[in-house]
C-alpha positions in Angstrom: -13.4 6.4 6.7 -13.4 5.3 10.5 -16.5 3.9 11.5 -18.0 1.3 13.9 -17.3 -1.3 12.3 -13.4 -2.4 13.6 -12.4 -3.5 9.7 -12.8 -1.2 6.9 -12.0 -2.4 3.1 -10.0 0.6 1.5 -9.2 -0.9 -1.9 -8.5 -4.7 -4.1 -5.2 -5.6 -5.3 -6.0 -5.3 -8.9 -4.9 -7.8 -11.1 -2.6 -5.6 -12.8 -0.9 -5.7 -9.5 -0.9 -9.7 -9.1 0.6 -10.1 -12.9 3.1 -7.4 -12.6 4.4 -8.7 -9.2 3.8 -12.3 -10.2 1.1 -13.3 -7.1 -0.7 -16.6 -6.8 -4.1 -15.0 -6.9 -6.3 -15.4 -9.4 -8.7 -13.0 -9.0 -9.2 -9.2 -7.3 -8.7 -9.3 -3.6 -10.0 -7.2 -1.3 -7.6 -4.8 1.1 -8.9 -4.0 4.2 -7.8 -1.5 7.4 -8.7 -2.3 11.1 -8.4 0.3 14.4 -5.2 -1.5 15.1 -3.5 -0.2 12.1 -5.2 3.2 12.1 -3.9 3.7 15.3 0.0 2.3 14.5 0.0 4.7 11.4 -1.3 7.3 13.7 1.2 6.8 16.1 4.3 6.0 14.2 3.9 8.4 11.0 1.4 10.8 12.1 2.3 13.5 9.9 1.9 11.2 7.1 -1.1 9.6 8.4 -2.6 12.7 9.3 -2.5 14.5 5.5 -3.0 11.2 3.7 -4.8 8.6 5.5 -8.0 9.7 3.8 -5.5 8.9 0.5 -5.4 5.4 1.3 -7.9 4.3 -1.8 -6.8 6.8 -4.0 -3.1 5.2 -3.2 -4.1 2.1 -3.8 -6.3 2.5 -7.3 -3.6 5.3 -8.6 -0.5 4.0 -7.3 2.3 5.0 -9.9 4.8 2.2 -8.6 4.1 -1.4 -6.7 6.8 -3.3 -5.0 6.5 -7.1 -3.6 8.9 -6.7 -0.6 10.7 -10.2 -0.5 11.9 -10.4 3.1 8.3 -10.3 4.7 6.3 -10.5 1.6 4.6 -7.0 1.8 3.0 -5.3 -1.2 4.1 -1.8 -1.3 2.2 0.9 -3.3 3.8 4.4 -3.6 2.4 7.1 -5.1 3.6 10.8 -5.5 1.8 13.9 -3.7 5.4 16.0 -4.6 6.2 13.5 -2.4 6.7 9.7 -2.4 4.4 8.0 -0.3 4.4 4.2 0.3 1.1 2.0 1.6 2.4 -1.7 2.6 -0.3 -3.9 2.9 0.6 -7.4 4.2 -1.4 -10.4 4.8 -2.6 -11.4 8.3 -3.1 -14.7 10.2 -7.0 -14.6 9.3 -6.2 -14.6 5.3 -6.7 -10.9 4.7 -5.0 -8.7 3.5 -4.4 -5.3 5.3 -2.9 -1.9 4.9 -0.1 -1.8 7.8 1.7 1.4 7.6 1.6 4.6 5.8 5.0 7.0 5.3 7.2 9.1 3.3 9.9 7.6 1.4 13.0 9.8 -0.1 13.4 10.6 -3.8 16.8 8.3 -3.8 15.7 5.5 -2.6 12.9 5.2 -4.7 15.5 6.0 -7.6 17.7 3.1 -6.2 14.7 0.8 -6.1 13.4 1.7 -9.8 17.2 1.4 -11.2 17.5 -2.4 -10.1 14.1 -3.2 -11.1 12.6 -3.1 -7.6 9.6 -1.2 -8.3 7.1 -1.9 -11.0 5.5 0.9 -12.9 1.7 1.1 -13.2 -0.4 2.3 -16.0 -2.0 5.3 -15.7 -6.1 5.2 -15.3 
């Protein structure tokens, strides 16, 4: 997935996405990565980033849950390899939006989250 060129689009945020988490998009948008967040997720999760950074579309097309975070306005995807894992994309000065950081997240809190409504379920493709 890493090439040349320094932005890479990895995904849209479907509309199922911007109806179930109420966005004001009206259409598909694109989701893009650049070297500087390949190289945080790298550095910060690397044992995440290193078995599922080549995930990152399939997270984002098969995600079984979708969160808007409210404090910085995030869009979190998680999806379950036996594991939770959550992709936040957030939007940056330039308009787009980009995937920002790639980790693990534990059984109970995802629990927690889906219990007070938090997390939004997805349908299955």
């Amino acid at each position: 997935m890493i090439d040349d060129n320094p932005i890479i689009e990895v995904g849209e945020i479907s509309l199922e996405v911007i109806e179930l988490l109420g966005l004001s998009l009206s259409e598909s948008v694109p989701i893009y990565i650049g070297v500087t967040n390949i190289a945080h997720m790298a550095k910060e999760h690397s044992y995440e980033f290193n078995r599922f950074y080549d995930k990152i579309p399939q997270i984002i097309s098969t995600a079984d849950y979708v969160r808007l975070k409210q404090d910085d306005g995030s869009i979190e995807y998680i999806k379950s390899f036996g594991k939770y894992i959550k992709l936040a994309i957030r939007i940056a000065g330039d308009g787009r939006y980009y995937a920002r950081s790639l980790y693990h997240v534990r059984n109970r809190i995802i629990e927690r989250l889906i219990k007070n409504g938090e997390l939004k379920r997805l349908t299955k493709k």
